[in-house]
C-alpha positions in Angstrom: -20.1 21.6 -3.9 -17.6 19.8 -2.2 -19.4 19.0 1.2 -20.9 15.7 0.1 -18.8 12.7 1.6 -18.6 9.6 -0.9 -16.5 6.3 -1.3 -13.0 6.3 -2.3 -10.9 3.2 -3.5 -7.0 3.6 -4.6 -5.4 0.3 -5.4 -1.7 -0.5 -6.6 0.0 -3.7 -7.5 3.7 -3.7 -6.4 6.0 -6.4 -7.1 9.6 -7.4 -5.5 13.1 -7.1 -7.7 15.6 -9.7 -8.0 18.0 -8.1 -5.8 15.8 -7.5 -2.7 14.7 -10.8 -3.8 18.3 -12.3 -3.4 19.2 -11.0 0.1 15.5 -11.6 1.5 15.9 -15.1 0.4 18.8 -15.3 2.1 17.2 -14.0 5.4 14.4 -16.3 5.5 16.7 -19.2 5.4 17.9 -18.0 8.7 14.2 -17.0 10.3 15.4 -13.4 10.2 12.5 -10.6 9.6 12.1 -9.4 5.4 12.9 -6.0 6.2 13.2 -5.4 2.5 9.9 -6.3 1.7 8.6 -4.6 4.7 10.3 -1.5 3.7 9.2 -1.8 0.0 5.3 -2.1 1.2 5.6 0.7 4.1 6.6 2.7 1.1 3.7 2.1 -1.4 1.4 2.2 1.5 2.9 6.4 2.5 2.3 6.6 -1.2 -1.3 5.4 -1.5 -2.0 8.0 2.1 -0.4 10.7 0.4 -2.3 10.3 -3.1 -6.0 9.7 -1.2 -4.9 12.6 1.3 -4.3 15.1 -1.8 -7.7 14.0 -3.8 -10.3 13.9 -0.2 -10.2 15.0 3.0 -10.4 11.7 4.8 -13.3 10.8 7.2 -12.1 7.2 7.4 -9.8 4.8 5.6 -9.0 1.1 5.7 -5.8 -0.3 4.5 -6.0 -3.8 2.5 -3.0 -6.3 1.2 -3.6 -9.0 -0.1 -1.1 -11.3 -1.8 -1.2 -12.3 -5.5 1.6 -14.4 -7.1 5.3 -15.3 -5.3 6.4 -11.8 -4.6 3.7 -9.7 -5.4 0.9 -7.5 -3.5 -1.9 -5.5 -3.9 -2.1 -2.6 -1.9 -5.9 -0.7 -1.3 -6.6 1.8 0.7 -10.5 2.7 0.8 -12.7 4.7 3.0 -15.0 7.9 3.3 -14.0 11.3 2.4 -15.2 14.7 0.8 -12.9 15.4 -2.1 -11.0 18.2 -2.4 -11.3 20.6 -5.5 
């Protein structure tokens, strides 16, 4: 009831919009840092934490992006934990 650790596995897919799109374009041309997509994935990633922090108490987690199409991600965050009731 509760005690038994088992696998977990949250996954979202998050895409840019054409405005951060604009400026970020803009940025690379110059060699400058994406901060907009940096601050767009450090968001979904606190999200994913949160969510898998509310359903298990975590043992362990790893974190996993991996790119799809221009300007799209999938986030995953996976691991070990004893979910919460």
């Amino acid at each position: 009831m509760g005690t038994t650790k088992e696998s977990f596995s949250i996954t979202r897919v998050v895409t840019k919009d054409i405005i951060t799109d604009s400026f970020q374009g803009i940025r690379n041309l110059f060699g400058l840092r994406l901060r907009g997509y940096e601050k767009m994935l450090n968001k979904h990633i606190q999200e994913l934490i949160e969510v898998a922090n509310v359903q298990y108490k975590i043992t362990w987690w790893r974190l996993s992006i991996n790119p799809l199409t221009n300007g799209s991600a999938m986030l995953t965050i996976y691991g070990e934990g004893i979910k919460n009731e």
